[in-house]
C-alpha positions in Angstrom: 150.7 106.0 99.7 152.7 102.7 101.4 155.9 104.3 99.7 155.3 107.2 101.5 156.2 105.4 104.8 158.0 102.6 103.3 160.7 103.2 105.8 160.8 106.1 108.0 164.3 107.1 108.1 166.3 109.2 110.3 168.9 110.6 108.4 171.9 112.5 108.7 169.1 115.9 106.9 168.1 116.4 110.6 171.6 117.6 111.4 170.4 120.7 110.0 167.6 121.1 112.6 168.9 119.0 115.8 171.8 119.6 117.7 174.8 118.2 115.3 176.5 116.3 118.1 173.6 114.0 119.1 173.6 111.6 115.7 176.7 109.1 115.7 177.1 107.3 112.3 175.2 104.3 112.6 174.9 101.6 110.2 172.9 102.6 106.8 171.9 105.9 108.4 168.5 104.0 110.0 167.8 104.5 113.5 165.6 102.0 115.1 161.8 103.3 116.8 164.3 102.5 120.6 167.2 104.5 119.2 165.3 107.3 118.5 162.8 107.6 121.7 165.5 107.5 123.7 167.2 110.6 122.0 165.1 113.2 122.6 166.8 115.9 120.0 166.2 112.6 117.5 162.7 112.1 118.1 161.8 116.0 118.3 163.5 115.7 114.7 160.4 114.0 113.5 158.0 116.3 114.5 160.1 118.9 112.7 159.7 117.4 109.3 156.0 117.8 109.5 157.1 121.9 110.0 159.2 121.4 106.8 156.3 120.8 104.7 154.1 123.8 105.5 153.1 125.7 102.7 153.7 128.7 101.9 152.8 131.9 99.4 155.7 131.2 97.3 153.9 128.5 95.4 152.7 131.4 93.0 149.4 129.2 92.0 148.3 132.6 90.8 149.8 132.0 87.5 146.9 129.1 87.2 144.2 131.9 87.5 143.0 134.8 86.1 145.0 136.9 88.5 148.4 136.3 86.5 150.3 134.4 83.6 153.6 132.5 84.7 155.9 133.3 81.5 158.2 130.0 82.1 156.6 127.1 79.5 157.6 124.7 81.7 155.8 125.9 84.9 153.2 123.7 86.0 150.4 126.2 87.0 150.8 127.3 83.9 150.5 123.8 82.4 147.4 123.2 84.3 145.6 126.2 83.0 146.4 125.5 79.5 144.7 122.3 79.9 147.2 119.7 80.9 145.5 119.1 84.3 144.6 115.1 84.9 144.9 112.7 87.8 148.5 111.8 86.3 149.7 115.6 86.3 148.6 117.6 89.0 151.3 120.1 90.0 148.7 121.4 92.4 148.4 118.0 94.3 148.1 118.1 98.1 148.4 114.0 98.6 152.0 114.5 99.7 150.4 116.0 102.3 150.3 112.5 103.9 153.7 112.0 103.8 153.9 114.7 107.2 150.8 112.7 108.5 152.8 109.4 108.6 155.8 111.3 110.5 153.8 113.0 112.9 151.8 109.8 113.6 155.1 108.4 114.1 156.4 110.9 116.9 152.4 110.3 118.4 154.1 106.8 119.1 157.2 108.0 121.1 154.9 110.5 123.0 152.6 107.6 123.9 155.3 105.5 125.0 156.6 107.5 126.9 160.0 106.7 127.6 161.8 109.9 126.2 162.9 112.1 128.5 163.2 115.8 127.3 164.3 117.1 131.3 165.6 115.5 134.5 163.1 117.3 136.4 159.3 115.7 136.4 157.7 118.6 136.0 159.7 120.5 132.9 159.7 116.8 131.5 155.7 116.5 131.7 155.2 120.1 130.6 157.6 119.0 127.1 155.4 116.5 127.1 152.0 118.5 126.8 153.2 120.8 124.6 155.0 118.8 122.1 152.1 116.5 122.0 150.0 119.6 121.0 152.1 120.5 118.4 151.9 117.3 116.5 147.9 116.9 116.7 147.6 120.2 115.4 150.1 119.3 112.8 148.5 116.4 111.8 145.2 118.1 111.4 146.9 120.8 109.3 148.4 118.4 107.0 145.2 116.6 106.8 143.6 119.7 105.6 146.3 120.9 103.3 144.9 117.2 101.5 141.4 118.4 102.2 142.2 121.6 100.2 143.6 120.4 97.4 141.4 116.9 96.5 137.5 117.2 98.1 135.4 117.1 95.9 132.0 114.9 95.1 133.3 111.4 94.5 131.9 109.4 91.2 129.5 108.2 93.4 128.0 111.8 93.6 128.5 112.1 97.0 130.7 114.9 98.4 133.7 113.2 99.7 137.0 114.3 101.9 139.6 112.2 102.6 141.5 109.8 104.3 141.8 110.5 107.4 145.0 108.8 109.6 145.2 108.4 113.2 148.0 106.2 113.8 151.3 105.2 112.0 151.1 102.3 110.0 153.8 99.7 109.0 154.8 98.6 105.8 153.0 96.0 105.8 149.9 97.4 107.3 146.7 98.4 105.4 146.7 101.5 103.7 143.3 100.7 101.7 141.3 103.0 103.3 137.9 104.9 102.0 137.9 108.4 102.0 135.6 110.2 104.7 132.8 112.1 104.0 133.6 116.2 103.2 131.7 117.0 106.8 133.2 114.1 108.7 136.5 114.9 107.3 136.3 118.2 108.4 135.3 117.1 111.7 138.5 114.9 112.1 140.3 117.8 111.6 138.2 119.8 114.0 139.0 117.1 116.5 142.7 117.3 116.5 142.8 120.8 116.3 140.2 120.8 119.8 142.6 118.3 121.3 145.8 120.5 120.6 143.9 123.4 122.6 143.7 121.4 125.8 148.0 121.6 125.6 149.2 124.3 123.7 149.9 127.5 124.9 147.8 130.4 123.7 151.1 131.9 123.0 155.1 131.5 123.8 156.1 133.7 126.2 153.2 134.4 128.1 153.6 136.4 131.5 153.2 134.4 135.2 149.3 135.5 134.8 148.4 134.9 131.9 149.5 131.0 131.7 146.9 128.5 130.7 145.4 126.3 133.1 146.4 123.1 132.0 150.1 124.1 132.5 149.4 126.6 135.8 146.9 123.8 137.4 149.9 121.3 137.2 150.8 120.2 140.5 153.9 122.1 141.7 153.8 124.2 139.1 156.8 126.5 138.8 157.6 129.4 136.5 160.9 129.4 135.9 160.4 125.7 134.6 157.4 126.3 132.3 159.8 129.4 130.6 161.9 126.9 129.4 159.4 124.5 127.8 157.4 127.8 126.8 159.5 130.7 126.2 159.7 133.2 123.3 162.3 131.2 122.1 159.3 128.9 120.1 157.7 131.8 119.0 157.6 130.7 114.8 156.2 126.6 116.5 152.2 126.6 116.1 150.6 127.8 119.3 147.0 127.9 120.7 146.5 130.9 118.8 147.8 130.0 115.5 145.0 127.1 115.8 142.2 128.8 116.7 143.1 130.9 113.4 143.6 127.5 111.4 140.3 126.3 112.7 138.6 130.0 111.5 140.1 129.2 108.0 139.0 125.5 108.2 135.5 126.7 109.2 135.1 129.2 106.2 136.1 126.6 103.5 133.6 124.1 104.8 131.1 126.8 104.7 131.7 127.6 101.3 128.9 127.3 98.2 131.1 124.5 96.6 131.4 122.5 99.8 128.9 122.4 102.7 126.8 125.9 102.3 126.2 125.5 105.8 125.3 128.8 108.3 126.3 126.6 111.5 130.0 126.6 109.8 130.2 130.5 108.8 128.6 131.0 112.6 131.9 129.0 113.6 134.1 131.0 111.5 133.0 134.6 112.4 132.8 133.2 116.3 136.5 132.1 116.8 137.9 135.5 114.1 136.4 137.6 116.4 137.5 136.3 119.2 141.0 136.4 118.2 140.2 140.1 116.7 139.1 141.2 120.1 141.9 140.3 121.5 144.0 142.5 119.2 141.6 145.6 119.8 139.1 144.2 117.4 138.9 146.6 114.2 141.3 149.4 115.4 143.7 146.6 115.7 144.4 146.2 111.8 148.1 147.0 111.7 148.6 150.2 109.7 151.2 149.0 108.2 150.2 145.6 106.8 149.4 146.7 103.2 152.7 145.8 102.9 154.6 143.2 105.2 158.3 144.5 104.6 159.8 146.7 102.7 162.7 147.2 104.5 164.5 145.3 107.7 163.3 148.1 110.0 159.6 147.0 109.8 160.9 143.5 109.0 158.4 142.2 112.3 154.9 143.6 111.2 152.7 143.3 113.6 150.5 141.6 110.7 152.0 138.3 111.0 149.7 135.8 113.2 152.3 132.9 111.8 155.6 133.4 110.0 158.6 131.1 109.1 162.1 132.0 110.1 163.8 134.7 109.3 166.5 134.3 106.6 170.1 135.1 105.7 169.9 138.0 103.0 169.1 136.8 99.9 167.7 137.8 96.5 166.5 134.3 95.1 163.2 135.4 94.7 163.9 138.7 93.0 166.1 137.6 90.6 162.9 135.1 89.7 160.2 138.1 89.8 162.0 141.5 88.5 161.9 143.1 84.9 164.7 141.8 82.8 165.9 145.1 83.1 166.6 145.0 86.3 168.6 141.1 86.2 165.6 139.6 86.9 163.5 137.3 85.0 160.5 138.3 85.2 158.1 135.2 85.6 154.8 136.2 87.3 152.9 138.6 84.9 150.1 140.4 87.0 146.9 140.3 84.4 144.8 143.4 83.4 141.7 141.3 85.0 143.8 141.4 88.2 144.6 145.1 87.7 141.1 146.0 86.6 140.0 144.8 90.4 141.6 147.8 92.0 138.6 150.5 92.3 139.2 154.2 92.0 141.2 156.4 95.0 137.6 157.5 95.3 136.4 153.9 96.2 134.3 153.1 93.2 134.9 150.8 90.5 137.5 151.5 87.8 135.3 152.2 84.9 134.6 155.5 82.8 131.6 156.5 84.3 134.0 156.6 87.7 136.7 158.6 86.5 138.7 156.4 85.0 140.9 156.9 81.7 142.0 154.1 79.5 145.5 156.3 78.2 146.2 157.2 81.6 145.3 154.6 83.5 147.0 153.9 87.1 146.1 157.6 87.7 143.6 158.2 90.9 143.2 154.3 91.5 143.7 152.6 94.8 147.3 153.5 96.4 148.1 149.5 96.7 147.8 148.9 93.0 151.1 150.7 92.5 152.5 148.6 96.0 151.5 145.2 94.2 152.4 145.8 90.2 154.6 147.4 88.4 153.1 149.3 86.0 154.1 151.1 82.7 156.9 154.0 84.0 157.5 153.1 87.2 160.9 152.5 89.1 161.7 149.6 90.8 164.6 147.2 91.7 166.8 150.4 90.7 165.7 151.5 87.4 163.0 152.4 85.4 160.9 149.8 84.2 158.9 150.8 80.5 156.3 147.7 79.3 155.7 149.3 75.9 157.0 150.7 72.6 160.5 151.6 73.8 161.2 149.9 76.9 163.7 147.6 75.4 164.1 144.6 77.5 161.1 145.0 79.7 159.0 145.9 76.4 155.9 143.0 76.1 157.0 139.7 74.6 160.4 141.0 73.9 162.7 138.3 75.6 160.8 134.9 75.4 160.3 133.7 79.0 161.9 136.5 80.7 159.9 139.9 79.5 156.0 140.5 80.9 153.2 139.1 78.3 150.3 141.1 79.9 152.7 144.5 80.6 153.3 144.3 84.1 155.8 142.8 86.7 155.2 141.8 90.2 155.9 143.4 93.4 154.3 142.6 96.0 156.1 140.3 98.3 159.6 141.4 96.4 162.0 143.6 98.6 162.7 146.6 96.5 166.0 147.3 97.9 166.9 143.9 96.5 169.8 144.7 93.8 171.0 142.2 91.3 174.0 143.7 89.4 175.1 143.3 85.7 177.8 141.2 86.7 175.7 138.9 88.5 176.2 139.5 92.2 173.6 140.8 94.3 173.1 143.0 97.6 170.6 140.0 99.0 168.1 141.3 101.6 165.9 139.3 104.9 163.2 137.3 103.7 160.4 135.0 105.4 158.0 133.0 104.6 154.0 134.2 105.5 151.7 131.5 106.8 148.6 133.5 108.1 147.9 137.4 108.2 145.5 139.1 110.7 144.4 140.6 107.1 143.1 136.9 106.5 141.2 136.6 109.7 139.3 139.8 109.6 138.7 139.2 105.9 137.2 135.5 107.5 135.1 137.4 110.0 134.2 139.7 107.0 133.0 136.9 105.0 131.0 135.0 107.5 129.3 137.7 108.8 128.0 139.0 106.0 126.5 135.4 105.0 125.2 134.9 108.4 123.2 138.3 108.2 124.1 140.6 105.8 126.8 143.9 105.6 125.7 145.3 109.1 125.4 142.0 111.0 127.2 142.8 114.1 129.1 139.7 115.3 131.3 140.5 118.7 131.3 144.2 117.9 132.0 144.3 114.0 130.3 144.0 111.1 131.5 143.4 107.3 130.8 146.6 106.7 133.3 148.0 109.8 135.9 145.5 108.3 136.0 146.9 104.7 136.0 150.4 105.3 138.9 149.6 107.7 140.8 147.5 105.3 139.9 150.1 102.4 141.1 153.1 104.6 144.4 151.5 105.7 145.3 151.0 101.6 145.0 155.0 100.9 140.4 155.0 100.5 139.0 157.6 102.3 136.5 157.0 104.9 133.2 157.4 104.9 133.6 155.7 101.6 130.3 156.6 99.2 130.9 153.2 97.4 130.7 151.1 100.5 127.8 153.1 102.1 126.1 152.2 98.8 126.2 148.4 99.2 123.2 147.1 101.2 122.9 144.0 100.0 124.3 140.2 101.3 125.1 139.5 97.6 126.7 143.3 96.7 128.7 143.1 99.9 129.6 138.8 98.9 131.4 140.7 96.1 133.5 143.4 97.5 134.2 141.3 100.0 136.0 138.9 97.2 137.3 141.7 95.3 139.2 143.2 98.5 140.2 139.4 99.0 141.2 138.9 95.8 143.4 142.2 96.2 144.6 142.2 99.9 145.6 138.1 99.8 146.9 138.6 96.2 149.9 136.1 95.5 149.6 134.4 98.7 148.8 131.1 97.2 144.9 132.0 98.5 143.2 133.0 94.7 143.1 129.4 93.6 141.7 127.8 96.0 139.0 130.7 96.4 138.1 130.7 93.2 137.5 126.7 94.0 135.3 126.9 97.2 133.4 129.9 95.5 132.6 127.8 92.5 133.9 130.8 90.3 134.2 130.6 86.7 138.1 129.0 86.1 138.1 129.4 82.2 138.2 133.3 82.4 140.9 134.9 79.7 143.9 136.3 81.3 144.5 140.1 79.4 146.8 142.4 79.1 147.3 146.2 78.9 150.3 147.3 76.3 151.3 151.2 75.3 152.2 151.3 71.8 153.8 154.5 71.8 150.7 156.5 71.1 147.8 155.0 73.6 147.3 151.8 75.5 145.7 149.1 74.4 144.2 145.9 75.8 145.5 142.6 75.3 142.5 140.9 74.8 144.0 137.3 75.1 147.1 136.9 75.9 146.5 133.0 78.0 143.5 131.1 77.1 142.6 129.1 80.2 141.1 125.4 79.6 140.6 123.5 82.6 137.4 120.9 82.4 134.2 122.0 83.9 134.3 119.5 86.7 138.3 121.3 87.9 136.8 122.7 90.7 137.3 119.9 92.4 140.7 118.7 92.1 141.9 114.9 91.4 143.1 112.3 93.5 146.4 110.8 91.7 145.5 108.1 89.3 148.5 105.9 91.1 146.6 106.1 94.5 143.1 104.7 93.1 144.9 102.0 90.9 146.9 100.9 94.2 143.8 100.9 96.6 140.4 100.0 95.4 138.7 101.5 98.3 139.8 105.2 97.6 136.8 107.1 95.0 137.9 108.9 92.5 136.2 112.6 92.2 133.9 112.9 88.8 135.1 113.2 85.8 139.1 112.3 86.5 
């Protein structure tokens, strides 16, 4: 971890996110802790490198689970599952998580001293103060449970541990042998920076004259105009007071969970603060209509879906030319499973078996309208042609190309923009992109969860139940309401599995099924399948990826070159 922080450099990189005349060449590129306080587009260039290193969906962990097989052999997820996982090779690892730590604790420093000055005037100057302040706590909490995420776990010891948890920057010289917390008091820390960010974010940027929080409108000669330009739309994609109420929803639910804490006081905290942010978007009449999927074109390009986005980019077709059929210039890397696509449940509602309607030889017939949105399936069109998995379909055909055709006999596409086009000579008609960082899909599937724990699939908690939120969600994709299926579940554990299932299906390649599977203490060894038409019927794919991660893979390693490097940081069992 010290050569994380070894030196903390400003470099000539933040040209691409500060103003490009404010960095003179200066010896060795290094910019003393003086240097850069007194420049304020230099120090706010710190606390955008902790932004740089937000994760996103397009980490495609899904090819480590049973939801799809990655067809590149060199792929780490796909690694992983096959068996390679170990506290030396850990594609998955969070621990660089620690890296953003170390920068925001660093632009903690030039807030507390403060001597940079963002505005002439006192008052703009103190309200950049508060709000960049609260950016960076709630930052550092984020990272901090990015680590969480990806390494709690019980310890060797037994005991179920968190992390290291880092307040302050540290020299290179300083101590950086430092125990992990406890899971719950890890958790807590997190809480703690997320509370403190509360008391000086906005709720939102933009807000009207009326709607301002207090601890800017209570500020003594408070004037609007000024707190626009601290405030304004223009940092709508920065984290807000909203975005870490949501964070704090998400936080709550994986403590909650059976593999961590179990705890009802943490699924109460969940379903509290998700419904409080529901009700403030019209509660269950407020799922966007439209947020099956999030763009399909530029004109719905700004779904109201998104509770947190990154930027939007220049056209481009990067990611299609990684995920479509061969066919279609692409190369085809993430291979939906048949486990995934057997998740769907009938148009009617019900499961996807015989005694439901449903036919093995014509199978994507009468199933749920978003299976057809998220896969692409045996016949269908996409990325401008027809795309044929089995006997006959050439280069899309099963295993036909090695590391470029599907091995279960589908494609992705969901997230892909369809009106990508990457032509036979190479060039491309490139289209908007962004990057998703929370869905109001996730939080009512959050209140969804809790509730039901807390008391079952008609516990009411501020005006909706899991029951409301499913046959909501399940009417949206194309389900009819009343839905017989749903009326049927009356039990806490019946209604713990649709809930899953429409999780599994509405976050699907998000970067979200790994980790659930994780905090839900799910079976990780399941066999991915496949589904293959061999010119006369279809026919399963019974194995086409083993998976063969140890027993103990739930909880995730800590790197082997941490724990040899600091003697006071536990390994988790069995790494």
């Amino acid at each position: 971890m010290k050569n994380l922080i070894k030196y903390i450099l400003i470099v000539l990189v933040f040209t691409g996110m500060v103003a490009c005349d404010t960095l003179d060449p200066i010896e060795e590129n290094r910019l003393e802790f003086d240097d850069v306080s007194a420049n304020p587009d230099r120090a706010e260039g710190i606390l955008l490198n902790a932004y740089s290193g937000l994760i996103n969906q397009n980490t495609f962990s899904e090819g480590g689970t049973d939801d799809a097989v990655n067809n590149q052999l060199s792929n780490g997820y796909k690694r992983m599952a096959n068996g390679q996982l170990n506290s030396q090779y850990n594609p998955a690892s969070r621990w660089g998580s620690f890296e953003r730590v170390f920068w925001v604790n660093k632009f903690l420093k030039i807030i507390d001293a403060r001597e940079t000055v963002w505005s002439r005037d006192t008052l703009t100057n103190d309200m950049f103060y508060l709000r960049l302040e609260g950016e960076a706590l709630a930052l550092r909490g984020l990272h901090h449970f990015y680590a969480l995420e990806g390494h709690a776990g019980a310890g060797e010891s037994g005991e179920l541990l968190g992390i290291p948890y880092f307040t302050e920057f540290i020299d290179p010289d300083g101590n950086f042998n430092v125990p992990r917390l406890s899971f719950e008091a890890s958790v807590q820390a997190i809480m703690a920076d997320f509370d403190k960010a509360l008391t000086l974010l906005p709720t939102d940027y933009g807000l009207s004259e009326g709607e301002v929080d207090p601890w800017y409108a209570d500020l003594e000669g408070f004037d609007y105009v000024k707190y626009q330009v601290v405030n304004d739309n223009y940092f709508d994609l920065r984290i807000s007071g909203r975005i870490v109420k949501a964070l704090k929803a998400r936080l709550a639910l994986f403590a909650a969970s059976p593999s961590f804490l179990d705890n009802q006081s943490y699924h109460t905290m969940a379903a509290d603060i998700s419904s409080d942010l529901l009700n403030d978007i019209g509660g269950v009449s407020g799922l966007d209509p439209d947020g099956v999927e999030y763009y399909t074109s530029d004109e719905d390009i700004d779904s109201n879906e998104m509770l947190w986005r990154g930027s939007l980019a220049g056209n481009s077709s990067a990611l299609e030319q990684r995920m479509f059929p061969p066919s279609v210039n692409g190369n085809g890397e993430i291979n939906p499973t048949q486990n995934f696509v057997d998740a769907f449940p009938m148009e009617s509602g019900f499961p996807a078996t015989q005694e439901n309607g449903y036919d093995p030889q014509n199978p994507y017939e009468n199933r749920d309208p978003r299976l057809k949105k998220y896969v692409v399936t045996n016949g269908d069109e996409f990325g401008g042609g027809f795309i044929n998995t089995g006997v006959g379909g050439g280069r899309d055909r099963v295993d036909s190309i090695a590391q470029k055709s599907t091995t279960t006999g589908y494609y992705l596409k969901k997230l892909l923009r369809p009106d990508v086009r990457i032509n036979n000579n190479g060039t491309a008609q490139g289209k908007r992109h962004y990057n998703v960082l929370f869905r109001y899909t996730e939080l009512f599937l959050i209140l969804a969860e809790s509730a039901n724990e807390l008391g079952g699939p008609d516990n009411v908690v501020n005006g909706m139940s899991a029951r409301d939120i499913i046959g909501a969600i399940r009417e949206r994709a194309g389900i009819a309401q009343p839905d017989a299926y749903l009326a049927s579940i009356t039990t806490t554990e019946a209604m713990r599995d649709l809930i899953r299932n429409e999780r599994r299906i509405e976050l699907s390649f998000e970067g979200r099924r790994f980790w659930d599977m994780r905090r839900w203490g799910l079976f990780l060894n399941e066999t991915a399948k496949g589904y293959f038409f061999n010119g006369d019927n279809y026919v399963e794919l019974p194995s086409v990826e083993i998976r063969n991660y140890q027993p103990f893979a739930t909880y995730m390693p800590i790197p082997n070159a941490e724990t040899i490097k600091f003697s006071e940081l536990e390994q988790n069992f069995g790494w």
